[in-house]
C-alpha positions in Angstrom: 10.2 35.8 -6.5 11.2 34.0 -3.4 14.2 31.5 -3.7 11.4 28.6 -2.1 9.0 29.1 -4.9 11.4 28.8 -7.5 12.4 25.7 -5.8 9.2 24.2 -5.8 8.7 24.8 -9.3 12.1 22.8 -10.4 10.2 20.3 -7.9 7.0 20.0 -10.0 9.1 20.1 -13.1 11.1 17.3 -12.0 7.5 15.7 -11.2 6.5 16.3 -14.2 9.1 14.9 -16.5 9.1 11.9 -15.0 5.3 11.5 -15.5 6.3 12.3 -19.1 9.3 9.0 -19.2 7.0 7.0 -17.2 4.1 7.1 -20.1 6.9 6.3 -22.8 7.1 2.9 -21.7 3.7 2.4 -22.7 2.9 -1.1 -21.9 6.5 -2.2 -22.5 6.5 -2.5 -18.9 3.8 -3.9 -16.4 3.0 -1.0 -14.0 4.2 -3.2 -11.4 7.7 -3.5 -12.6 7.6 0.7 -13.2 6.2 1.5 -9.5 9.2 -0.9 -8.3 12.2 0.4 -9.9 11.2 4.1 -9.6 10.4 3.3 -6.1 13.4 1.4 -5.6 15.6 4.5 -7.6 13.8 7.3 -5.9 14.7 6.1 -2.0 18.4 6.7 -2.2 18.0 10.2 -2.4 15.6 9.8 0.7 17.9 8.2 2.6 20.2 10.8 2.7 17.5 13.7 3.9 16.1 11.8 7.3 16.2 14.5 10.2 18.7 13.9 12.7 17.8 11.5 15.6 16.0 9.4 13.2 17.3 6.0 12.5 16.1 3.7 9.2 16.9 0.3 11.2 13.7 1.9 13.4 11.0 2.4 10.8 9.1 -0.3 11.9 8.5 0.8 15.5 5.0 3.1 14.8 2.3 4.6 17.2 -0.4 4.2 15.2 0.8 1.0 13.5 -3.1 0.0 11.9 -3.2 3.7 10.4 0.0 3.6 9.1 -0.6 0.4 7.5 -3.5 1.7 5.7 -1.6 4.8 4.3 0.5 2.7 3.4 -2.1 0.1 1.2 -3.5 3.7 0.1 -0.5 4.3 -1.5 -0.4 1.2 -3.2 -3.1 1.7 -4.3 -2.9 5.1 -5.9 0.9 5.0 -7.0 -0.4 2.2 -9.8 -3.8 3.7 -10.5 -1.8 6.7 -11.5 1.0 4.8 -13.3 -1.7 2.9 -15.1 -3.4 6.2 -16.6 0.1 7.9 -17.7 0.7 4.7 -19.9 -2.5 5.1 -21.4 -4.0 8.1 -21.6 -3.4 12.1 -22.4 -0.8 13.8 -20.2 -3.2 16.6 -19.0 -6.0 14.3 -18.7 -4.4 12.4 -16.0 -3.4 16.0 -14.5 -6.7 17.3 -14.3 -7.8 14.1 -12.9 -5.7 13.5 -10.4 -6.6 17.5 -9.4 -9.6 16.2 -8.2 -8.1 14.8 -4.8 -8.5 18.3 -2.7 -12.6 18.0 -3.6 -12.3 14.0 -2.5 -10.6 15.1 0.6 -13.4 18.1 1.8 -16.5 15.8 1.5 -14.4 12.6 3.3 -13.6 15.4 6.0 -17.4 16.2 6.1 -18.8 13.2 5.9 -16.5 11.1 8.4 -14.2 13.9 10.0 -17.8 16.2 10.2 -15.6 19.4 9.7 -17.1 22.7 8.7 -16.2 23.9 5.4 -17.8 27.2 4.2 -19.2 28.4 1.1 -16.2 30.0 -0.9 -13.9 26.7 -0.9 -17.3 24.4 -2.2 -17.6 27.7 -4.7 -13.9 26.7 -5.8 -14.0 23.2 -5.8 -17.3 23.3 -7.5 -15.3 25.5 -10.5 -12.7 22.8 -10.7 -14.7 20.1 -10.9 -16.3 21.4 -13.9 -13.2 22.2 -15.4 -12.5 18.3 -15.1 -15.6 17.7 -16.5 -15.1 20.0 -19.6 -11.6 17.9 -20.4 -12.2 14.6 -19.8 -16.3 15.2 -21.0 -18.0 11.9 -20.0 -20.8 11.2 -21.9 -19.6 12.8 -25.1 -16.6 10.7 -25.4 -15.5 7.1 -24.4 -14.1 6.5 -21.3 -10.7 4.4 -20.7 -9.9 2.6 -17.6 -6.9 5.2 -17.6 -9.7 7.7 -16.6 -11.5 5.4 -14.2 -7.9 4.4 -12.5 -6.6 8.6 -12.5 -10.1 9.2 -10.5 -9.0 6.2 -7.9 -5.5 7.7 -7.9 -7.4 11.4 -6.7 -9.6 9.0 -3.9 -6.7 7.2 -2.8 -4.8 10.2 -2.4 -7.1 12.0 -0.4 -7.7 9.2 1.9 -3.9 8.7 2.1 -4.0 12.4 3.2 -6.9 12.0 5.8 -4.4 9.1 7.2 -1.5 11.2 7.5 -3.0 14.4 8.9 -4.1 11.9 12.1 -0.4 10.2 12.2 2.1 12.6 11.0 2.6 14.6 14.3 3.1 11.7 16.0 5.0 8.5 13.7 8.9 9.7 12.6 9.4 10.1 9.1 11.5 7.2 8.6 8.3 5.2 9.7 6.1 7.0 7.2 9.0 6.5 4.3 10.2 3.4 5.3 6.7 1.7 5.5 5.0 3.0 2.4 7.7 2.4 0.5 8.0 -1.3 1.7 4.4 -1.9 0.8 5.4 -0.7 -2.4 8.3 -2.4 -3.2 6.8 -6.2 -1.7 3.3 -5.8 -3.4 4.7 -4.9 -6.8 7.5 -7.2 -6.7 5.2 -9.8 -6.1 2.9 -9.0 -8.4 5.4 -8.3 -11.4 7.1 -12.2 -11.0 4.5 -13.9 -13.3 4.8 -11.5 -16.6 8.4 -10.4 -15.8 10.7 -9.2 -18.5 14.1 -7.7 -17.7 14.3 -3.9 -18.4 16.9 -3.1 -21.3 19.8 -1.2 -20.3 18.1 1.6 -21.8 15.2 1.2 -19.8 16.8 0.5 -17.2 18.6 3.5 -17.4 15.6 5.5 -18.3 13.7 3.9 -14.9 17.1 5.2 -13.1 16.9 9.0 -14.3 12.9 8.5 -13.0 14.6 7.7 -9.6 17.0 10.1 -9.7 14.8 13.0 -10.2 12.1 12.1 -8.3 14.5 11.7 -5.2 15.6 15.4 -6.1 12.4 17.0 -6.4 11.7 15.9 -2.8 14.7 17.3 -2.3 13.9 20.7 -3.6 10.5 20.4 -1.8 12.0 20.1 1.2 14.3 22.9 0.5 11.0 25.0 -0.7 9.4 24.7 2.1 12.1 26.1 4.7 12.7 29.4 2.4 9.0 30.5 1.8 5.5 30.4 3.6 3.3 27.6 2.4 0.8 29.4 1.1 3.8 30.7 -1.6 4.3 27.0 -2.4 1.3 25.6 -2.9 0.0 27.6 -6.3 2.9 26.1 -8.0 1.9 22.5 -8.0 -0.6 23.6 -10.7 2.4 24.2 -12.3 2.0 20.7 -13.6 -0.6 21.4 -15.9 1.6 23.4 -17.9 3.9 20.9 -18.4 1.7 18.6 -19.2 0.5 20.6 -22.1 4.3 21.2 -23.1 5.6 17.6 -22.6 2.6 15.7 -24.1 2.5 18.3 -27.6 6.4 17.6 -27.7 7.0 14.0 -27.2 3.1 12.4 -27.9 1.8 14.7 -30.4 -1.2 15.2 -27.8 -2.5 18.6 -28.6 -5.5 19.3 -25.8 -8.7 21.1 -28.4 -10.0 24.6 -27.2 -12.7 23.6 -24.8 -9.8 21.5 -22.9 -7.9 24.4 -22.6 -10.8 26.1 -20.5 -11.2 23.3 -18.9 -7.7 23.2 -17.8 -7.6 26.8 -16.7 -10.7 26.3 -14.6 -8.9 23.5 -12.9 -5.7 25.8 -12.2 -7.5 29.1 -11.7 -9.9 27.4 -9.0 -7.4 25.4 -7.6 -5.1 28.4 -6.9 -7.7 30.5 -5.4 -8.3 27.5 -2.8 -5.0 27.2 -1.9 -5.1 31.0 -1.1 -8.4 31.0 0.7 -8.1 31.0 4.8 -4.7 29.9 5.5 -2.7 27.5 3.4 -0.9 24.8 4.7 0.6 22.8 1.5 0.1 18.8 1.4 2.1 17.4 -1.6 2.2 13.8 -1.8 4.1 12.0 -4.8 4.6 8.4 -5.1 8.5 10.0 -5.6 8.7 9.7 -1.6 6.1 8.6 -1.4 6.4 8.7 2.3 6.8 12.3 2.3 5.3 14.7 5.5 3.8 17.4 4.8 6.2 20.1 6.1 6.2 23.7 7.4 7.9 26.8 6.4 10.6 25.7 9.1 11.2 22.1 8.1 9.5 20.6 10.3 6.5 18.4 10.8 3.3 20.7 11.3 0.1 20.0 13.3 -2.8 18.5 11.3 -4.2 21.5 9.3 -8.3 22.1 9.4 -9.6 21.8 6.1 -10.4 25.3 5.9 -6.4 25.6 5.6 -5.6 22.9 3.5 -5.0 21.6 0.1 -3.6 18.5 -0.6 -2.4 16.9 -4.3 -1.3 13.4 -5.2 0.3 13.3 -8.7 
């Protein structure tokens, strides 16, 4: 197995556990006071992995400032949506929801990008979509707003990808990090003054590991995508299901029933398979750097992929 894949699934795992912490709190914590300390946490890692010639004191200069900006709000946006549904519903629920960003993202290409995209990737996504459907099973059972807020989380993130395949040849990463994570850090510390409660030093420490291991699976990422060809990487984000499945029977006694377990494998099955359709070209975008670019197989920023080559996931 290449050294780059295992990377990226230490990445995902990382991911994954601190999904896991974050929906400890519970309501303990407003989401707005958890999407500002991880946030907060997970940028000192960042701030040691800007590419050379890049300079944090000029994150504000942009090219495509109005773009940017709504990435940016997009990311709000989906970083507490997601948050939301951790802290109140099933593990692999949120997972297999939030899975639904790559079908968001072909029909926004289509309808406002009018790209082409051919019959085998609408076969896939089809398959995943049902698998969704066979977890979560509207209709049959009562929907939460955690369900309603993990399908906005998928929207936002596709949009949030749109945005970023149009900007991220041209803005510097230290604009993309710097400015997402500013909207971040001002809207939710905002918003979190009227209810606040000061963390315990447990939780503080707890909101700290988040940070910390968030920051390193970027790190990994990064270092995943300079020792093995995308199209290597990108199966392993659906790595995350697993985990879910481990980390929610473990800690939350939340045991998925037979027919979610198909529904899950439909989700990962289809999901790999469109990754390896065409060309590959990973997009992973966590609200752990949240100002991440998607990257090549060198390190370096790529061209905006077609959507026949890409597959994009915001968890």
């Amino acid at each position: 197995m290449p050294s780059g894949v295992i990377f990226s699934l230490f990445a995902f795992a990382l991911y994954s556990y601190c999904d896991a912490i974050i929906k400890g709190f519970g309501s303990s914590l407003s989401v707005f006071e958890i999407a500002f300390f991880t946030t907060l946490f997970s940028l000192i890692p960042a701030i040691f992995t800007k590419p050379k010639g890049e300079h944090w004191r000029s994150f504000w200069r942009m090219k495509h400032p109005w773009l940017v900006q709504l990435r940016s709000l997009t990311g709000v946006l989906g970083n507490l949506s997601v948050i939301y549904a951790f802290t109140h519903i099933p593990l692999a629920e949120v997972y297999s929801l939030a899975f639904l960003a790559p079908v968001f993202i072909v029909i926004l290409s289509v309808l406002v990008l009018k790209e082409t995209v051919r019959g085998p990737r609408w076969i896939f996504l089809a398959a995943s979509f049902l698998g969704v459907l066979l977890v979560v099973r509207p209709g049959f059972r009562e929907l939460q707003l955690g369900h309603l807020l993990a399908i906005g989380a998928a929207l936002f993130g596709s949009v949030t990808t749109l945005v970023l395949r149009s900007v991220a040849t041209a803005e510097t990463r230290v604009s993309l990090i710097g400015v997402a994570s500013a909207y971040i850090l001002l809207v939710n510390g905002m918003l979190m003054i009227p209810g606040f409660r000061m963390p315990t030093p447990e939780e503080f420490g707890l909101l700290i590991v988040i940070g910390a291991m968030g920051g390193t699976g970027h790190i990994l990422f990064i270092a995943a995508t300079r020792r093995a060809e995308a199209s290597q990487i990108a199966p392993a984000q659906y790595s995350q299901i697993v985990w879910a499945i481990i980390l929610g029977a473990v800690f939350y006694n939340e045991v998925p029933d037979a027919l979610a377990y198909v529904g899950l494998a439909a989700v990962a099955v289809a999901g790999v398979l469109n990754v390896l359709y065409g060309h590959a070209r990973i997009r992973v975008i966590s609200r752990f750097g949240i100002g991440r670019v998607p990257l090549g197989t060198n390190g370096k920023t790529p061209p905006p992929p077609p959507v026949e080559g890409s597959t994009t996931t915001e968890v």
